[in-house]
Chimera marker file (.cmm) of the C-alpha trace (Angstrom):
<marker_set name="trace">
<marker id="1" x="0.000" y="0.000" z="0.000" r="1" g="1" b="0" radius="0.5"/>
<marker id="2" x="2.347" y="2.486" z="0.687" r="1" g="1" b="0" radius="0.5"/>
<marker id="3" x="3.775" y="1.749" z="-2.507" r="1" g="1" b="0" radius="0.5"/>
<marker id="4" x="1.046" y="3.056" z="-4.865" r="1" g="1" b="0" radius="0.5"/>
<marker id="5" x="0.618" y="5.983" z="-2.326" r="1" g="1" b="0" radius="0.5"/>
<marker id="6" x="4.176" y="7.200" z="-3.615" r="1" g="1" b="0" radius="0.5"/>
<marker id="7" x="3.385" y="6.983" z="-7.045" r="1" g="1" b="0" radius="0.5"/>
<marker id="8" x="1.344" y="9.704" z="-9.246" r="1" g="1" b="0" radius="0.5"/>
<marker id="9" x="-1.919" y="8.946" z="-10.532" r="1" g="1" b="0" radius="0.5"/>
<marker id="10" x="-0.361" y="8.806" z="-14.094" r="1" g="1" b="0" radius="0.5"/>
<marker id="11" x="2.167" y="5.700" z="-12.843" r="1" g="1" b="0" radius="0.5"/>
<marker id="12" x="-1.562" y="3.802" z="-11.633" r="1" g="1" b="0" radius="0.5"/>
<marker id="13" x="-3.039" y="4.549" z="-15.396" r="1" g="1" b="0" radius="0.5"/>
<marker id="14" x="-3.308" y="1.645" z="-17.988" r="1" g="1" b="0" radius="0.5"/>
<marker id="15" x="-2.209" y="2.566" z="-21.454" r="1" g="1" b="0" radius="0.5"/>
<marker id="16" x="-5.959" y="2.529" z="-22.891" r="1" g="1" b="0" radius="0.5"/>
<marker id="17" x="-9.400" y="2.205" z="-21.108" r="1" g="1" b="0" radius="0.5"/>
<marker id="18" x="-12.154" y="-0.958" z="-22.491" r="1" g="1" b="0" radius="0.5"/>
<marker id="19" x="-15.747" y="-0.315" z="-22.149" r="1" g="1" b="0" radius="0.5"/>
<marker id="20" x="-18.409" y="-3.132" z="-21.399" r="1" g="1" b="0" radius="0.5"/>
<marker id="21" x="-19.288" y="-3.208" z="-25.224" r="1" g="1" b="0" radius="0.5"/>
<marker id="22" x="-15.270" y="-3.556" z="-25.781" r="1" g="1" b="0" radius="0.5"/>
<marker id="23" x="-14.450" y="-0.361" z="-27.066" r="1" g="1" b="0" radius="0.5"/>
<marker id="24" x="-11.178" y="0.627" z="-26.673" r="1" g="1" b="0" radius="0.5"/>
<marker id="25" x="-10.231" y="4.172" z="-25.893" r="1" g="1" b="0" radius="0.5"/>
<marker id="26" x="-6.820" y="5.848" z="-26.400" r="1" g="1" b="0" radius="0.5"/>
<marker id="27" x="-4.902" y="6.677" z="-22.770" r="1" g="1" b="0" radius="0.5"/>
<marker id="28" x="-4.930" y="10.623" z="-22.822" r="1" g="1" b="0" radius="0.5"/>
<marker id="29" x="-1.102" y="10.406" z="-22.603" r="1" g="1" b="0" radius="0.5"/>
<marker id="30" x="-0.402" y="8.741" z="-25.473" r="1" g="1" b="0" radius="0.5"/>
<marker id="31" x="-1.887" y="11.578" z="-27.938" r="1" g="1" b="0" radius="0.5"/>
<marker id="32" x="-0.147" y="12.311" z="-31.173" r="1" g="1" b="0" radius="0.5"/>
<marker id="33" x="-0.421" y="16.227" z="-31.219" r="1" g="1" b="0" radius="0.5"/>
<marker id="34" x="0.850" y="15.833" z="-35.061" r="1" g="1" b="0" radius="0.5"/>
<marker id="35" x="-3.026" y="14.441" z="-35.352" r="1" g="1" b="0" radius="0.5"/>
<marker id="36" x="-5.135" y="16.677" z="-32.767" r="1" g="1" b="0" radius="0.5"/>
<marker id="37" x="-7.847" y="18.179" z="-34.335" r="1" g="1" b="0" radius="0.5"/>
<marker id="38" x="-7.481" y="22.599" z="-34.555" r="1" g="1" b="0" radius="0.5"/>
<marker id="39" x="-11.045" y="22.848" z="-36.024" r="1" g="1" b="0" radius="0.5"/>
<marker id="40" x="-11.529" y="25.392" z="-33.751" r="1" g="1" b="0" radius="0.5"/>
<marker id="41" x="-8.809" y="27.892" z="-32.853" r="1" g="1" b="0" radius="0.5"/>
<marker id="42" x="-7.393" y="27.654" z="-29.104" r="1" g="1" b="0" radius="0.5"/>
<marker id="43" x="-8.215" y="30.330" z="-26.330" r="1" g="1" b="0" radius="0.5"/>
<marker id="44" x="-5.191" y="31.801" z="-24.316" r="1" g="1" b="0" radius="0.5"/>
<marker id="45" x="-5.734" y="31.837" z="-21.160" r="1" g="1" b="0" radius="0.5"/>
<marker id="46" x="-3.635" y="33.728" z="-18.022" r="1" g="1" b="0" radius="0.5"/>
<marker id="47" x="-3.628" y="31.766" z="-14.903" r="1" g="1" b="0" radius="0.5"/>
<marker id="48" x="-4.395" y="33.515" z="-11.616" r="1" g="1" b="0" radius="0.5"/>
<marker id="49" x="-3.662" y="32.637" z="-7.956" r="1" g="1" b="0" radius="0.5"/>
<marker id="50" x="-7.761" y="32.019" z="-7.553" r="1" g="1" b="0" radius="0.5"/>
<marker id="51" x="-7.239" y="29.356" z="-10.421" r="1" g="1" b="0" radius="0.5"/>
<marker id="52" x="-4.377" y="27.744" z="-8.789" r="1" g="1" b="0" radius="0.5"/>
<marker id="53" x="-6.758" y="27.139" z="-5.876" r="1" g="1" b="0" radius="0.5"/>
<marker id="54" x="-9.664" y="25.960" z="-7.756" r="1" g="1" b="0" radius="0.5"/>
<marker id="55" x="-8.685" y="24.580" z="-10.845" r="1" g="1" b="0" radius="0.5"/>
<marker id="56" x="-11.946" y="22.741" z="-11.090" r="1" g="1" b="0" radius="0.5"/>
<marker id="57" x="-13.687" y="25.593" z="-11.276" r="1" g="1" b="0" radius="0.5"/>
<marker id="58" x="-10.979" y="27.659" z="-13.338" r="1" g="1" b="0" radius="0.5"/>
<marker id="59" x="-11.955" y="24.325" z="-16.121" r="1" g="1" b="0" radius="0.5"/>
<marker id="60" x="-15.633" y="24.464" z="-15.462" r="1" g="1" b="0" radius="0.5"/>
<marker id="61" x="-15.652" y="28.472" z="-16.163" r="1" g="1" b="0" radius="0.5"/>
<marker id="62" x="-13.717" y="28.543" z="-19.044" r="1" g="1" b="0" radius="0.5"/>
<marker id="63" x="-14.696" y="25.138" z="-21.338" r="1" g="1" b="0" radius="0.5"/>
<marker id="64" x="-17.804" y="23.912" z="-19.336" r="1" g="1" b="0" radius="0.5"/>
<marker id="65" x="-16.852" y="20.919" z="-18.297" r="1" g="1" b="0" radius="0.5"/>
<marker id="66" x="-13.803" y="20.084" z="-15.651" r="1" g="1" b="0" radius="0.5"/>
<marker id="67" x="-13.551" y="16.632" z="-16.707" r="1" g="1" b="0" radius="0.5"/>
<marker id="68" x="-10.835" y="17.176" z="-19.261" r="1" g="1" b="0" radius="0.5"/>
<marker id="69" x="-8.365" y="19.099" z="-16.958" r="1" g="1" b="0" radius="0.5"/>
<marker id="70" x="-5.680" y="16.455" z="-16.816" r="1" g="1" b="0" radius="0.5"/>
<marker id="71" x="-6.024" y="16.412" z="-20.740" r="1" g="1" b="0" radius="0.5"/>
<marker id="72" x="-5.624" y="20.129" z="-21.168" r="1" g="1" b="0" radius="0.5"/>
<marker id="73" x="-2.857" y="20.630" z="-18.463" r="1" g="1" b="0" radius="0.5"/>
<marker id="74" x="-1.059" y="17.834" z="-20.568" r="1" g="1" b="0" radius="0.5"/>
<marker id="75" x="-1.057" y="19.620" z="-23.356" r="1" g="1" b="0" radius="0.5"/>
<marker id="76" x="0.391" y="22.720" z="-22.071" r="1" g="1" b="0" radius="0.5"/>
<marker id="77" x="3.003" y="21.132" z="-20.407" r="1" g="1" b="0" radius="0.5"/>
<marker id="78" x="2.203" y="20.680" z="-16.904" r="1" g="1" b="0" radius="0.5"/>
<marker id="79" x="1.974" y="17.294" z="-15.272" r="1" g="1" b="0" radius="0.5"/>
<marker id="80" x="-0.452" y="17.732" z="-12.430" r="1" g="1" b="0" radius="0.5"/>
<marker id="81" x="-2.724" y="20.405" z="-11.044" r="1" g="1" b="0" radius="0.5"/>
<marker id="82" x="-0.358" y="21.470" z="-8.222" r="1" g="1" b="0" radius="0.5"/>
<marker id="83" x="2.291" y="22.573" z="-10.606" r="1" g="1" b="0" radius="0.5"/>
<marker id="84" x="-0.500" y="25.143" z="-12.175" r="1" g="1" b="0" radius="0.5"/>
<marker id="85" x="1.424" y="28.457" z="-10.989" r="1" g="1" b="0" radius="0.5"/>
<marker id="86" x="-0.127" y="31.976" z="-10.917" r="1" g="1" b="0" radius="0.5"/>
<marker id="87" x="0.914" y="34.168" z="-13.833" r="1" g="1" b="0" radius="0.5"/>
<marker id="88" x="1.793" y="31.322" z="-16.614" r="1" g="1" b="0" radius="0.5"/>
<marker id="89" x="-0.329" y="31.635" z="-19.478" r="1" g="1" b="0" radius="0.5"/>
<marker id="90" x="-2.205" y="28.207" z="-21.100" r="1" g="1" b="0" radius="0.5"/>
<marker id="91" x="-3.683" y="26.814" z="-24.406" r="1" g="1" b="0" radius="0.5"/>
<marker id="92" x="-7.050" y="25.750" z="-23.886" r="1" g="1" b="0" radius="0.5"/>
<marker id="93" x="-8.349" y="23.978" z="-27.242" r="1" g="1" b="0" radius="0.5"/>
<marker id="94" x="-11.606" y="23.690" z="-28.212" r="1" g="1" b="0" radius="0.5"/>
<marker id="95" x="-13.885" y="20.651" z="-25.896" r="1" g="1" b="0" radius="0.5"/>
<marker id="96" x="-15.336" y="19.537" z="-29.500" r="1" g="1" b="0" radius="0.5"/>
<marker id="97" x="-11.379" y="19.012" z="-30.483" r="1" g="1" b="0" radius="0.5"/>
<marker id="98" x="-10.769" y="16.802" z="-27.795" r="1" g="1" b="0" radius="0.5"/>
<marker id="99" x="-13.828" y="14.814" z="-27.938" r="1" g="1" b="0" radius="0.5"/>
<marker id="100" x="-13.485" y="14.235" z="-31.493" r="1" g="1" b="0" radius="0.5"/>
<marker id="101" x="-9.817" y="13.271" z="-31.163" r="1" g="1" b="0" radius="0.5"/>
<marker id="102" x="-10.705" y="10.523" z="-28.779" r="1" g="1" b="0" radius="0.5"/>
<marker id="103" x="-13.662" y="9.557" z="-30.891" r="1" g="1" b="0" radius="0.5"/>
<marker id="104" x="-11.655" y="9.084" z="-34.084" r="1" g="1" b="0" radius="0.5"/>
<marker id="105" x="-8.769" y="7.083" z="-32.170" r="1" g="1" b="0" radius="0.5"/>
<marker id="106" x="-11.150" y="4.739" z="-30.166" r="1" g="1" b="0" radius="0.5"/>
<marker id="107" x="-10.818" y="1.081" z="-31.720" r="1" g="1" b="0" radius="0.5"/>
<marker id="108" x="-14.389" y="-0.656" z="-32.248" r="1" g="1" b="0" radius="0.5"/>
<marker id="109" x="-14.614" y="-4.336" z="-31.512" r="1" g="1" b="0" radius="0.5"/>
<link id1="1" id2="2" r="1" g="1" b="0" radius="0.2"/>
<link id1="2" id2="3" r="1" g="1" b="0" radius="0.2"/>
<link id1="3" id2="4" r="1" g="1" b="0" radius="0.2"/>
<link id1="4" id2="5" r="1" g="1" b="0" radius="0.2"/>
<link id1="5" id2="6" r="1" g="1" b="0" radius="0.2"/>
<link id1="6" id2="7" r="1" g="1" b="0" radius="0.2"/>
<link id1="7" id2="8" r="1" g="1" b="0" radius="0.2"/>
<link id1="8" id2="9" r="1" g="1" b="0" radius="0.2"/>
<link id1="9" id2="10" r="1" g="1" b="0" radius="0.2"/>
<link id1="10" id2="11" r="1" g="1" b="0" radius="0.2"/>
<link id1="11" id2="12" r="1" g="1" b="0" radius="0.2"/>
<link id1="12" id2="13" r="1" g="1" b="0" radius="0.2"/>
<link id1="13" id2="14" r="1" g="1" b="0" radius="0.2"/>
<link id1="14" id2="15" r="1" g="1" b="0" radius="0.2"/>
<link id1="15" id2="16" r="1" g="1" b="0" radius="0.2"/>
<link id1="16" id2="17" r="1" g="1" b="0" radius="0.2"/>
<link id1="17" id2="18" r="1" g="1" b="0" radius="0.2"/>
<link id1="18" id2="19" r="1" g="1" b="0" radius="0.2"/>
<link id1="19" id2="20" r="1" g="1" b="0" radius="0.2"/>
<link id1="20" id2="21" r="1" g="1" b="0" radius="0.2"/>
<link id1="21" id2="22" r="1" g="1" b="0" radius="0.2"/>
<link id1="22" id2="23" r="1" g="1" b="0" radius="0.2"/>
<link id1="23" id2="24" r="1" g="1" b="0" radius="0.2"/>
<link id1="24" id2="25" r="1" g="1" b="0" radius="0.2"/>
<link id1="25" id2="26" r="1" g="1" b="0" radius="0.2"/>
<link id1="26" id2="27" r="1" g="1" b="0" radius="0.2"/>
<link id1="27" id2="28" r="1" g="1" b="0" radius="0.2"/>
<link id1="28" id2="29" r="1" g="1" b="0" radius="0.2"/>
<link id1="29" id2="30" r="1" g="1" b="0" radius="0.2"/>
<link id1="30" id2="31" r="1" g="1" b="0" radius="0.2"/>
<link id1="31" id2="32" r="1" g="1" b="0" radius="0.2"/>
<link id1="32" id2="33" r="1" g="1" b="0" radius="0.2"/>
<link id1="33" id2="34" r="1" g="1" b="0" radius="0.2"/>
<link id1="34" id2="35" r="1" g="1" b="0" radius="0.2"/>
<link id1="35" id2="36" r="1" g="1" b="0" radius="0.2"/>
<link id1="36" id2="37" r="1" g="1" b="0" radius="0.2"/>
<link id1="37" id2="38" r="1" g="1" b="0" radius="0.2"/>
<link id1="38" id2="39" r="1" g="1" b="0" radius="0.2"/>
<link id1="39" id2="40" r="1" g="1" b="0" radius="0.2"/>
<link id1="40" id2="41" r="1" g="1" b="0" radius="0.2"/>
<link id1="41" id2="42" r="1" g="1" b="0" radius="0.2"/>
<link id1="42" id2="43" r="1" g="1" b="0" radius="0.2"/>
<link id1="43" id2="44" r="1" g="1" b="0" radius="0.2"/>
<link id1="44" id2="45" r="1" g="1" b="0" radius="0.2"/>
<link id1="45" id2="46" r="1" g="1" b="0" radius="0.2"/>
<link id1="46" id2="47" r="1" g="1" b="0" radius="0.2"/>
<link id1="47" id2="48" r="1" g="1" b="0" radius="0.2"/>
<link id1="48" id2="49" r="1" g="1" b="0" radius="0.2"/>
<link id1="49" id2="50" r="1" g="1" b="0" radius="0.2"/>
<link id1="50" id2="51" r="1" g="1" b="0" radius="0.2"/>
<link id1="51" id2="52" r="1" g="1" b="0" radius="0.2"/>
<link id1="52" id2="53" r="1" g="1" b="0" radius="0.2"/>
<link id1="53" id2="54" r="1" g="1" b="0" radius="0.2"/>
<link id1="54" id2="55" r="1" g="1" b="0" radius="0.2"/>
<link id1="55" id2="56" r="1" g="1" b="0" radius="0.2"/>
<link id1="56" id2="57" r="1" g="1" b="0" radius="0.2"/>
<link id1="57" id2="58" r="1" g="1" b="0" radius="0.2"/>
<link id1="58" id2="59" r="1" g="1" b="0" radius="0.2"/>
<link id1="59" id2="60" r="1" g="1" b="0" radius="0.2"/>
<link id1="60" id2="61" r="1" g="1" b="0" radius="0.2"/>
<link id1="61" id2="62" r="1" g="1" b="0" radius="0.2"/>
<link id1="62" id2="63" r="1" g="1" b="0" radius="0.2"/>
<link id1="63" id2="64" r="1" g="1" b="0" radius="0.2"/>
<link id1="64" id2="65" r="1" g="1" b="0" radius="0.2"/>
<link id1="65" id2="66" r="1" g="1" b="0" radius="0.2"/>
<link id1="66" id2="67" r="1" g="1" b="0" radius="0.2"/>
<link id1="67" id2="68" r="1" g="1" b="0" radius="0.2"/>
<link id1="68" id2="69" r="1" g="1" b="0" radius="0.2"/>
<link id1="69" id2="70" r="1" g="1" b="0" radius="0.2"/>
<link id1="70" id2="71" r="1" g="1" b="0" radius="0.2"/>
<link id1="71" id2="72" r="1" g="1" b="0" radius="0.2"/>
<link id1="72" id2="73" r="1" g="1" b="0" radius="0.2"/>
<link id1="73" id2="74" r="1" g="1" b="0" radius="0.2"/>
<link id1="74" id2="75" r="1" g="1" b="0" radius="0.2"/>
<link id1="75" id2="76" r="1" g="1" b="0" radius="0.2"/>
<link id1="76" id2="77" r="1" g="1" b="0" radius="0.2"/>
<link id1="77" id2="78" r="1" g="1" b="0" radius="0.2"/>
<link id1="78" id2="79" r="1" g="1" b="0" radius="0.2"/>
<link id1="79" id2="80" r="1" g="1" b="0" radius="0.2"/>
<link id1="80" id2="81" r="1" g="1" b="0" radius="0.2"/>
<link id1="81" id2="82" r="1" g="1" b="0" radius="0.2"/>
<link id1="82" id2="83" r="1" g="1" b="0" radius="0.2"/>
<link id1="83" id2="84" r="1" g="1" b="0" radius="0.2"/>
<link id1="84" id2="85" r="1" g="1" b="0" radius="0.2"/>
<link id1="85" id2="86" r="1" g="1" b="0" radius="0.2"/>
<link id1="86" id2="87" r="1" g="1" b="0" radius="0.2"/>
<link id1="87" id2="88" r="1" g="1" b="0" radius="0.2"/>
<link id1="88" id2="89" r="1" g="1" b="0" radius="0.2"/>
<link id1="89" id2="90" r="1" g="1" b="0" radius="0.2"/>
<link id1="90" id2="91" r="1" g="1" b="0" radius="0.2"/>
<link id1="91" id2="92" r="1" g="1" b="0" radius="0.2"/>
<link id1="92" id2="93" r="1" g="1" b="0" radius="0.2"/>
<link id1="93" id2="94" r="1" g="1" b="0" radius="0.2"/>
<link id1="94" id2="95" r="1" g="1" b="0" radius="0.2"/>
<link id1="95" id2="96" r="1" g="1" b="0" radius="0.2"/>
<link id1="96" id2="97" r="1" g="1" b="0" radius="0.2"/>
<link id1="97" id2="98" r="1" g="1" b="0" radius="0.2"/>
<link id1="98" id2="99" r="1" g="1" b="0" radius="0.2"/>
<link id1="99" id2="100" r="1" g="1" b="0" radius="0.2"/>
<link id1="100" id2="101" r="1" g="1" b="0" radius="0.2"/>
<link id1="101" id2="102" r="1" g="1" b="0" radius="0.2"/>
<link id1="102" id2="103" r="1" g="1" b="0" radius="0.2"/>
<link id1="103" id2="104" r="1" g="1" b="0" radius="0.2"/>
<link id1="104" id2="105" r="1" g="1" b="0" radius="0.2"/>
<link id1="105" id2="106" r="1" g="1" b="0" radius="0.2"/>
<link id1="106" id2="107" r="1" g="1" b="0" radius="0.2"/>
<link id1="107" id2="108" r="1" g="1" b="0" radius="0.2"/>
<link id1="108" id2="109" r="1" g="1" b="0" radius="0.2"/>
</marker_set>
């Protein structure tokens, strides 16, 4: 036990994720950014120290959803949510982008 407690969440992930029906969905570290959608253009986005204390809500505000935060911090760069720092600026791209990269990379069974 105090084995896995050392270890970052990203160590505990598998490589992809199988639904019940079998479908296989790419592991939101392995994405090819030569192939990521830029249908729509990306916001820029400052960070403040109020978004470096809520990032959930910092997400939620800003792309309506907080459920892709480890997906969009990936992409700019930074590993976790407590290395989000106050004054660095970040890339958020468009939810539809995301979704559809994950849709087109899934593998049907």
């Amino acid at each position: 036990m105090l084995s896995i407690i050392k270890q970052c969440r990203y160590d505990l992930m598998e490589g992809q994720q199988i639904d019940g029906d079998f479908t296989i969905w790419p592991d939101c570290l392995s994405i090819d950014l030569d192939n990521f959608p830029d249908s729509k253009p990306s916001v820029n986005v400052f960070v403040y120290q109020e978004n470096v204390l809520r990032p959930d809500m910092f997400f939620y505000k800003r792309m309506g959803t907080n459920n892709l935060e480890d997906i969009v911090l990936w992409l700019n760069g930074v590993s976790s949510r407590r290395d989000l720092l106050a004054g660095m600026s970040m890339q958020l791209p468009a939810v539809s982008d995301i979704n559809s990269y994950f849709i087109r990379n899934r593998k049907l069974n």
